[in-house]
N, C-alpha and C positions, 0 to 999 in steps of 0.2 A: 504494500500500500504506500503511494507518494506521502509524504507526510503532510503535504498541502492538501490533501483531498479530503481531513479529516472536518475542515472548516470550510465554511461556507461564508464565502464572501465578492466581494462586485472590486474588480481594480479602481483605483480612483481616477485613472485613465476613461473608463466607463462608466463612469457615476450616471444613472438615470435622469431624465429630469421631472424630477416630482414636483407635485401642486399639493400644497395645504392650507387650510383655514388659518388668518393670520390670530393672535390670541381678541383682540377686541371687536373686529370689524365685521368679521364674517365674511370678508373678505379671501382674494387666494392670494399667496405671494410664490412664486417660481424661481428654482433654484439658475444660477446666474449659466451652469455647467449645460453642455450638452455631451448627449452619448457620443461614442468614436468608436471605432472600430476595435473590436479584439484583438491585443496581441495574446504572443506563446503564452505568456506569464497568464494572464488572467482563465486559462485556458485550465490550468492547475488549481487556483482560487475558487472559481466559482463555479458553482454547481448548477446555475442557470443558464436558460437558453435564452435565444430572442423575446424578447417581451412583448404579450399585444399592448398596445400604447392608444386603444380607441378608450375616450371619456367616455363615462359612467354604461361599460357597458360590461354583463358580465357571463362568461364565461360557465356554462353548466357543467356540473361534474361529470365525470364519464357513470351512467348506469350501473357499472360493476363495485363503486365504491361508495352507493350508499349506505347507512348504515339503519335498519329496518328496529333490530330488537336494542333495548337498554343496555344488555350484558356486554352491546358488539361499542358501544362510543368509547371516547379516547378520555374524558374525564369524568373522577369520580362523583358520589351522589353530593350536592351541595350542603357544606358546613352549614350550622345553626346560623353560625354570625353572618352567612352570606348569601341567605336565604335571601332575599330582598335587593339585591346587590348585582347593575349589571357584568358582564364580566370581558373584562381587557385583556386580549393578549398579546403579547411586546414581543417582539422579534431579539434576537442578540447581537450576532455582529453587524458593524455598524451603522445600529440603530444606538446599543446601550454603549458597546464598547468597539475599539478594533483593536485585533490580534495579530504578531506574526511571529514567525520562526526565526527572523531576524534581531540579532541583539538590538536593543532603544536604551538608550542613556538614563531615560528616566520612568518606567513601568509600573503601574498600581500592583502588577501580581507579575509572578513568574509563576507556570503553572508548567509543571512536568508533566509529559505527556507520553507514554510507553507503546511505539508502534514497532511490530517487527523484532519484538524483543532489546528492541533501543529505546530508551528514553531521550526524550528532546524538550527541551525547552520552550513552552511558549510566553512570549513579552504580550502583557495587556494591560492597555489605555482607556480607563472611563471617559464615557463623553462627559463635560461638562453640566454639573448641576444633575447629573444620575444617580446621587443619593437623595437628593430633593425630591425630585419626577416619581424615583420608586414609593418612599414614603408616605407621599400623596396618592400616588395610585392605591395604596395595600390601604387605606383610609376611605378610600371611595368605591372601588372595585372588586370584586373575584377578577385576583390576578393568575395569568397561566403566563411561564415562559414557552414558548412555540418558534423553535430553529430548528435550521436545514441542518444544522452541524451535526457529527458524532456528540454521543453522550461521554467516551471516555474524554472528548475535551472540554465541552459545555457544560456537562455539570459540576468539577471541578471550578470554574470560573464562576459559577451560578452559586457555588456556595461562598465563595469571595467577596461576591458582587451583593448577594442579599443580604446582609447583617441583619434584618430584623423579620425574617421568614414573611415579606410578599408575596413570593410567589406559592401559590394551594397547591399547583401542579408545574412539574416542566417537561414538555415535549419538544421529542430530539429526531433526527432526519428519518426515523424508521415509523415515525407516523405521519408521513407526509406521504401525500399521492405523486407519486413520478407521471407526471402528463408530458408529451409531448416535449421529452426532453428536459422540465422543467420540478422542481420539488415544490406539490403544492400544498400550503395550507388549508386544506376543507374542512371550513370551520362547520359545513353539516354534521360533519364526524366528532363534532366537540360533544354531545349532550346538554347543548344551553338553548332556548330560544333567540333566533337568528338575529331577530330585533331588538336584541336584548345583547348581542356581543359585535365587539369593536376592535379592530386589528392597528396595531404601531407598528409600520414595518418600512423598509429603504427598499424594498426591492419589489414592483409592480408585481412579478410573475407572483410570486409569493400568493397573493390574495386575488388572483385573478380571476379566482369561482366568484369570490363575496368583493365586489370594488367599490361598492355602495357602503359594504362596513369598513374600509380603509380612510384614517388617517397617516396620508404615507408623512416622511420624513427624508431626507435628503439624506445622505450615505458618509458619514462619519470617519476621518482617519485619525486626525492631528491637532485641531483649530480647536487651540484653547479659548478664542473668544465662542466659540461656535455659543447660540444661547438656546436653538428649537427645541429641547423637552421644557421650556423654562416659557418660550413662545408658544407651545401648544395646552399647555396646563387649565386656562381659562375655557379653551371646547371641551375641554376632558372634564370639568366641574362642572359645565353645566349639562353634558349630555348623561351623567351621572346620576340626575333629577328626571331625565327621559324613562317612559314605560316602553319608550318606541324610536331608537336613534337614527332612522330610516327618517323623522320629521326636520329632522337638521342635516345629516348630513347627504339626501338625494337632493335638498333642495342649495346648500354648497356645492354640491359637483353641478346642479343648474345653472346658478349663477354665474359658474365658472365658466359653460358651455358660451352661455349670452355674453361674457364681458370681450 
């Protein structure tokens, strides 16, 4: 196994370009970056393919991956405390954090990682304001972490990363649907009502069954000033108070369509 293959992440050479709700306006604001072309390296990185890129349109799961009985969904029965509660699921690599095999000067975690009977080092970087963003989320949400990564890397960082147990569940590349080249999140497969769950993610393909429940995020490496979990925190509160987050956020990706 390449030891890059264990994570799941977008070169910043290809950073997408995503649209999100600004924190006050309701308004979109669009990240400055456009896609480029893949080179070799990202080829190793990312576990995604081409992305569909048409607004607010979305994607049916394939037939063979829905999930019919209770016993067959990806999370468990909901806690007492979060019976009432709708539920967010945050993506990892650079959405919360970014990762690499290469040494960084200055890393929140060194996380060993054992492929191939070799252990290897991985360097990771919080985004900025990600212990804020978490906090507030595990206050307002049923939080689930939901990456394309391996579990032998992701949940080592997932216990680093949550100091105060937000996340209820965390799901790793082996329950995601491989469609078309691509690792999807099918949040059908989660056990929650649809209208009731909301995806944080940098990477379109990711959520491209559910694009109606995406608050996407632009794709994180290094920019300490970087502020978007700290910019998106006022949608995430008030859709928090939603029975039905399909009333804010199909009528954002509307807006978006008309400006």
């Amino acid at each position: 196994m390449d030891n890059t293959s264990i994570i799941t992440q977008v070169n910043r050479d290809e950073e997408p370009l995503n649209t999100f709700p600004t924190a006050d306006s309701g308004t979109t604001t669009t990240n400055s970056k456009k896609p480029r072309r893949r080179n070799l390296l990202s080829s190793f990185f990312c576990c995604f393919g081409p992305t569909n890129r048409t607004p607010n349109t979305t994607v049916a799961p394939p037939e063979e991956n829905g999930q019919k009985g209770p016993n067959r969904y990806l999370l468990p029965q909901v806690r007492q405390e979060d019976v009432n509660k709708s539920c967010i699921v945050i993506d990892l690599d650079e959405t919360l954090v970014h990762s690499s095999f290469k040494p960084i000067s200055n890393p929140d975690f060194i996380v060993p990682v054992e492929i191939d009977g070799t252990v290897h080092q991985v360097y990771v970087l919080k985004r900025p304001h990600v212990d804020e963003f978490l906090q507030r989320m595990g206050e307002l949400y049923e939080c689930v972490l939901f990456t394309a990564s391996l579990a032998k890397y992701a949940d080592p960082v997932a216990d680093l990363l949550d100091k105060w147990g937000v996340f209820r569940a965390r799901l790793f590349r082996e329950s995601c649907v491989f469609h078309r080249g691509n690792y999807i999140k099918d949040l059908s497969r989660l056990g929650r009502r649809l209208e009731r769950i909301i995806i944080v993610d940098n990477s379109p393909a990711s959520y491209i069954f559910h694009q109606d429940n995406a608050i996407p995020v632009s794709s994180w490496f290094d920019d300490m000033s970087d502020t978007e979990l700290l910019d998106i925190l006022p949608l995430l509160e008030r859709l928090a108070q939603e029975d039905d987050i399909y009333r804010i956020l199909r009528k954002e990706n509307h807006n978006h369509i008309q400006a």
